[in-house]
N, C-alpha and C positions, 0 to 999 in steps of 0.2 A: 575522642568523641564525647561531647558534653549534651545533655539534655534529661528528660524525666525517665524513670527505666520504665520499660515495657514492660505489663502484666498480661499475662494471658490465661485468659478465663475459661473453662471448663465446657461444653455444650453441655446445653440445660440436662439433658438425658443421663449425660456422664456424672455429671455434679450432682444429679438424686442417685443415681447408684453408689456413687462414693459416699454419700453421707448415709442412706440404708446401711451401707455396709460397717460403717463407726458406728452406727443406734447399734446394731448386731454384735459387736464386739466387745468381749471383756477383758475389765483394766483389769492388774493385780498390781498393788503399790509394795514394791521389792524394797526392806528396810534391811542394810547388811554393810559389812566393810568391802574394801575393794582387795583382789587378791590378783598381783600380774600377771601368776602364770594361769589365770581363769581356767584353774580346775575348779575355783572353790568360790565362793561368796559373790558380789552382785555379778559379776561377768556370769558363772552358770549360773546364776537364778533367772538373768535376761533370755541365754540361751535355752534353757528350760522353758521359758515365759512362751517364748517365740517358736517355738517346737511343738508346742501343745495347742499354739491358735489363740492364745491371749495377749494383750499388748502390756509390756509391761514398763511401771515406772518405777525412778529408783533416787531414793535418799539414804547416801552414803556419809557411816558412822566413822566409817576412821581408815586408813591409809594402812595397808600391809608390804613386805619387802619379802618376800619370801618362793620358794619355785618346789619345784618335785624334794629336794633335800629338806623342808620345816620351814618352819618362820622364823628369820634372822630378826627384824626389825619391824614397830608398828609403833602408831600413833592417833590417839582419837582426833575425830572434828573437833571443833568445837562444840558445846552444846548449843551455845545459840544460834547458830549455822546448821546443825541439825533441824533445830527448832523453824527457822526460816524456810529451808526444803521442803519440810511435810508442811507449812502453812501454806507455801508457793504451787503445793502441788493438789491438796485438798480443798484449796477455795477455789480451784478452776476447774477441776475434770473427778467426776463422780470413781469411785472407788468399788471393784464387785469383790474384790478379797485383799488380806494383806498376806504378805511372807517376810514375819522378824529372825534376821541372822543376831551376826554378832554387835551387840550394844557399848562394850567398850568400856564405861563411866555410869556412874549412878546416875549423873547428871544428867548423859545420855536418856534413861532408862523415864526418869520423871518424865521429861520432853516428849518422847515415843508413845510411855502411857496417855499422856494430859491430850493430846491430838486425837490418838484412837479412844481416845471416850467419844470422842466428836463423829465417831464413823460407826455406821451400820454395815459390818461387813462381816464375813467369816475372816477369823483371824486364825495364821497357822506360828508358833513359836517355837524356832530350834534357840535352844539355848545354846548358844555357840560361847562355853564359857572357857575352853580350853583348847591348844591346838594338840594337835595327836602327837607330836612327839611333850606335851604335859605343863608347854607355855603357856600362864595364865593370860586369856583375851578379853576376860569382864573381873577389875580390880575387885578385889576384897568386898570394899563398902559398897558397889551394886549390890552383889547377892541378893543381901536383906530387901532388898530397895525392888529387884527382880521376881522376889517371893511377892512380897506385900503388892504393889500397885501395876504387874504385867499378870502375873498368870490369873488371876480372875477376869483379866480380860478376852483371855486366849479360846479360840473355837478347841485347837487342839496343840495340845505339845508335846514335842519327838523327843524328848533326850534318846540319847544312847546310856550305857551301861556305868558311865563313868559322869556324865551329866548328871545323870538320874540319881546316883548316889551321892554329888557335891550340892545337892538343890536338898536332898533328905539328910546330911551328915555320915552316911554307912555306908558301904560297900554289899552292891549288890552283886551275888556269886551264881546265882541258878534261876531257874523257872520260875522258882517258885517264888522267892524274893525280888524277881523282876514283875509280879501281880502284884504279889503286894506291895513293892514300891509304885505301881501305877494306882493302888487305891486310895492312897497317902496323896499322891502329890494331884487325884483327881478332889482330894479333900480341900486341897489348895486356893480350887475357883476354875480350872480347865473344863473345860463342855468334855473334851475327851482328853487321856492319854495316851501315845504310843513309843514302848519303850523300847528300845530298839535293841537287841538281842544278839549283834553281827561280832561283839568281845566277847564272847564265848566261846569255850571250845567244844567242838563236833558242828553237828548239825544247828544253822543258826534260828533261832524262835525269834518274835516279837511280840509283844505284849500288847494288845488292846484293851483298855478300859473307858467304856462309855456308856452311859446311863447306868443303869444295875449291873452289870455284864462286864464278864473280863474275857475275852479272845485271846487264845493260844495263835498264833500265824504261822505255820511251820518256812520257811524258807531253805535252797539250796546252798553248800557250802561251797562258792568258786574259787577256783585256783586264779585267778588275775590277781597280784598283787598291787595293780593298779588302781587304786581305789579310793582316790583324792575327791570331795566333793559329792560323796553319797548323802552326806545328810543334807547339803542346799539340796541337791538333786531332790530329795524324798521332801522335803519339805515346801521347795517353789512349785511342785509335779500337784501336791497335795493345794495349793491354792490353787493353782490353776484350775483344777477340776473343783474344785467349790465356786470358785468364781462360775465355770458354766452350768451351775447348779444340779450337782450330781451329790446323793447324799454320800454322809462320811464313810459309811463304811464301802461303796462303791467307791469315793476318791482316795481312800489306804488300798484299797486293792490294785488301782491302776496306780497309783504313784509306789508302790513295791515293786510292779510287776514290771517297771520302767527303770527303776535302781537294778533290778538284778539283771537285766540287758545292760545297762550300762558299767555294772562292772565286770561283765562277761567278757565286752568285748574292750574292756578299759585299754588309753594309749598309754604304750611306752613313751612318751616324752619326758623328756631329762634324766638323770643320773640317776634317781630316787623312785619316790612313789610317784608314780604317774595318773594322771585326770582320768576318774570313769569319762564313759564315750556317752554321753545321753545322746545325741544325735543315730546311733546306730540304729534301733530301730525301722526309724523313719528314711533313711537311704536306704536300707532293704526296700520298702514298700516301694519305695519311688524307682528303683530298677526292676523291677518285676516287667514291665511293659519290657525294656530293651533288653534285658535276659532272653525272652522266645522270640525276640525278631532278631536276635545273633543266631540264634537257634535256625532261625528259617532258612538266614543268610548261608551259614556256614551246610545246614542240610544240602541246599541250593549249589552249591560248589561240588560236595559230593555225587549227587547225582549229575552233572554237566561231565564228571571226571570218569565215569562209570568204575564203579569200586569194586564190582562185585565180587571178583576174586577175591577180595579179603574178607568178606562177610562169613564168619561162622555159621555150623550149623544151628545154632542156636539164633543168628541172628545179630545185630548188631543193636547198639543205640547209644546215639550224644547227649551228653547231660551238660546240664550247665547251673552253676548256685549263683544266689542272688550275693551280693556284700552282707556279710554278719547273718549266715544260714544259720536257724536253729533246729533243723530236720532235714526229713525227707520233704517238707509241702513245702522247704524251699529250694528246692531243685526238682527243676524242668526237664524232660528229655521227652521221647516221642511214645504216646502210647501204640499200642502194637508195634512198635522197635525199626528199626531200618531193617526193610526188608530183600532178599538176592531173590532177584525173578528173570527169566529168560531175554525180558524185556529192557534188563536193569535195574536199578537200584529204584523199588517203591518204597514210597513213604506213606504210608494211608490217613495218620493222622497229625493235624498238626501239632506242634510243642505244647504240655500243657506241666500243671504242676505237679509234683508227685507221684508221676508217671513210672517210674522205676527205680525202686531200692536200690536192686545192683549198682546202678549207676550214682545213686547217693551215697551207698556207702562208701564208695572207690573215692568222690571226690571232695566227703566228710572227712576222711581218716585222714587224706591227704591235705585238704585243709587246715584240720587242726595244727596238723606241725608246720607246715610252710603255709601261707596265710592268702600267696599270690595263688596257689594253684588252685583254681574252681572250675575246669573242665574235664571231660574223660571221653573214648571212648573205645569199646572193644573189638576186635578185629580177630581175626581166625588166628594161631601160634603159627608162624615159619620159626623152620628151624634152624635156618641163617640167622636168628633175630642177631643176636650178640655179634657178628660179624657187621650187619644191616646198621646196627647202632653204632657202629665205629666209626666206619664207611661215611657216615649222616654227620658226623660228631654229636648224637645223642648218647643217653648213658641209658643203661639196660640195667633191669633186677629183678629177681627171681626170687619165687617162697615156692614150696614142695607143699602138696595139700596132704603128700602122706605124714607131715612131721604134725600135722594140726591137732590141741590139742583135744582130747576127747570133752574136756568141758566145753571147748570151743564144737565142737562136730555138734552137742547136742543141743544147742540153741539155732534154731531156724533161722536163716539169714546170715549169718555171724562171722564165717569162713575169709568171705573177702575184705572185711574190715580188720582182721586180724591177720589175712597175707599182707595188704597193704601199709596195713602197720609194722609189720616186719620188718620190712624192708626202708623204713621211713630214719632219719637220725635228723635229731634239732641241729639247728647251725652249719650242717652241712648240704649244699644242693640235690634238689628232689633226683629222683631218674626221672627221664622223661617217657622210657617203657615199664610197666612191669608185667611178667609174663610168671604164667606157670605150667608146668606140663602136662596137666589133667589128672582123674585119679580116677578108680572105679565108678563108672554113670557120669564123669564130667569131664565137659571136651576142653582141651587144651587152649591157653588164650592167651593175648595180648592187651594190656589195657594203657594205650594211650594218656599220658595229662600232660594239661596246657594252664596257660592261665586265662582262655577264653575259649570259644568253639573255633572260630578261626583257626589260633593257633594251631590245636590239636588236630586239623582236618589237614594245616598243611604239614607235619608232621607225619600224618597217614598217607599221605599224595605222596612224599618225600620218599617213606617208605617201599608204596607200591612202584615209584618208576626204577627205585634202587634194587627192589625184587626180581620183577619183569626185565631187568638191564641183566641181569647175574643165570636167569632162566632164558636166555635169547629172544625174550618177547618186547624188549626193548630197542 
């Protein structure tokens, strides 16, 4: 078929809300090398860009070959192909911040500077002059060239600990030489400094220096060793939020508070070091709605099944965690608890968050080590159970609350995070019960996990007809 293509045009209504919604929106111009396995440089600076609600553009300095194991191989653009990208991209679409990665070449470096003179924007500068395992990624003769005509231009720049010290010639060791290297290199021309603190040993600091003022940042020490791409992460996080014009010390707080999510819940991908998760945050939030309508669902099933024979004196309740829980306010179960009434199984209220420790600690602990498992819930002890769980082919386990340890007894709450973890081992599969036999003032229990409420309700169902089958009520 030959002829003109067909264009089809917008209704007037839609084509003003589409263009309102560009006036509305802020660029951030991503200047950085490309890295394939996009834990690190423009791939997460775009997915960072796109995370946070800014659109982002991107002129790439040079070609990387490298995955979770280091950088095997690299190579710059050209400069004048650099040079062409930021004109192609700054003579057409207004700029609300930049984010400079790795520069590569001095030549590079001029080019980058001479354009952003041209720009009124907040500019964020990770000097990305080295890769972590110690390959140089900005030759020798930039350096000088990095000192003198980028950092007076820069809104703010991240070194880390080993940056910070090849930009100053020394080696910085502590606290204290991490301030004073940010008052040095705020001498430099930087509006701010933030030195990043995370090569340390113990608890990690960061260093703010801005205007007259130097900021201590206390930060948590995580166990992910997953942690490719913390500093684009911190540094595309940190335009972004200047681009939506949030001041600086508001946009270091959220762009920290965004890094340490991301390397909390960083992926295992590939052999090596694996990609912080920036994404995790935001997939909590967006399952929060379908976490308490599983909740409703799977309540809805229990009550149609009449349960009540398994229901404790204490009462029952389903919990359920969001992806990448950081508490109890993200995990749901029922406030006032599933309740056993003559009538059957009430529910008085619907799922909401934070509703019940118990229920978060069982499906915290259990979380942590196996990562699939995010539901629970408890049900009255039979004393079949271990028989019951054969029978099912689930697997049963058991902790003694008389063995708990007295530091343990005397923190409120504490008990089932630490039977649960008892019974827990990496690399080997969860049980699908665990139960224990009560102790002076506490009734005996079984606590249910699944990797959703569904599962864990059929499970319970599973149970109760395997029960009732063995007690002739089946």
């Amino acid at each position: 078929m030959t002829g003109r293509p067909v264009v089809t045009r917008l209704p007037p209504h839609r084509a003003a809300t589409c263009e309102r919604m560009v006036q509305q929106m802020r660029t951030v111009l991503l200047i950085a090398g490309s890295d394939p396995s996009a834990g690190a440089g423009i791939q997460q600076d775009l997915k960072v860009a796109t995370l946070l609600g800014v659109y982002g553009l991107t002129v790439i300095t040079a070609i990387t070959a490298q995955n979770s194991l280091g950088v095997q191989r690299w190579e710059p653009v050209a400069a004048d192909l650099v040079a062409a990208q930021l004109t192609a991209i700054c003579s057409d679409v207004q700029v609300a911040a930049v984010k400079i990665g790795m520069l590569a070449t001095a030549e590079i470096v001029r080019e980058v500077a001479g354009a952003l003179r041209q720009i009124r924007a907040p500019i964020v500068v990770d000097p990305v002059l080295a890769a972590s395992d110690g390959s140089a990624l900005l030759e020798e003769t930039g350096l000088q060239v990095f000192r003198e005509e980028l950092l007076p231009l820069a809104t703010v720049l991240t070194p880390n600990l080993i940056e910070a010290g090849r930009l100053l010639g020394r080696e910085i060791a502590d606290v204290d030489a991490m301030a004073a290297a940010a008052r040095e290199l705020l001498r430099l021309g930087p509006q701010a400094v933030l030195v990043k603190g995370g090569h340390l040993a113990g608890p990690p600091v960061d260093v703010l220096a801005y205007g007259s003022e130097v900021y201590q940042l206390p930060g948590e020490r995580l166990a992910s060793p997953h942690t490719h791409g913390t500093g684009c992460t911190l540094a595309s996080a940190l335009a972004a939020h200047l681009a939506q014009g949030r001041t600086l010390p508001e946009a270091v707080n959220q762009a920290r508070a965004l890094v340490a999510e991301a390397i909390r819940w960083g992926l295992p991908l590939g052999q090596g070091r694996g990609p912080v998760n920036s994404a995790a945050p935001f997939f909590r939030e967006q399952e929060r709605l379908a976490v308490l309508q599983a909740l409703q669902d799977a309540a809805a099933r229990l009550q149609a099944s009449n349960i009540t024979d398994l229901i404790p004196e204490v009462q029952s309740n389903l919990g359920y965690a969001t992806l990448y829980p950081r508490g109890v306010e993200d995990v749901a179960a029922f406030p006032g608890r599933l309740l056993r009434t003559p009538q059957g199984l009430l529910i008085p209220r619907e799922p909401a968050f934070g509703a019940s420790r118990h229920m978060a600690a069982v499906i915290l602990t259990a979380h942590q080590v196996h990562p699939h498992i995010r539901a629970a819930m408890n049900i009255r002890f039979l004393a079949a159970v271990e028989q019951l769980a054969t029978l099912l082919h689930l697997t049963a386990a058991h902790f003694d609350r008389a063995k708990e340890p007295p530091e343990v007894k005397a923190r409120e709450g504490s008990t089932l995070a630490w039977g649960v973890a008892s019974v827990l081992t990496p690399g080997e599969p969860p049980p699908d019960l665990i139960y224990d036999r009560g102790d002076w003032g506490k009734e005996a229990m079984i606590r249910v996990l699944g990797t959703d409420p569904m599962d864990v309700v059929t499970k319970v169902l599973a149970l109760q007809q395997a029960w009732l089958a063995g007690q002739g009520g089946g």
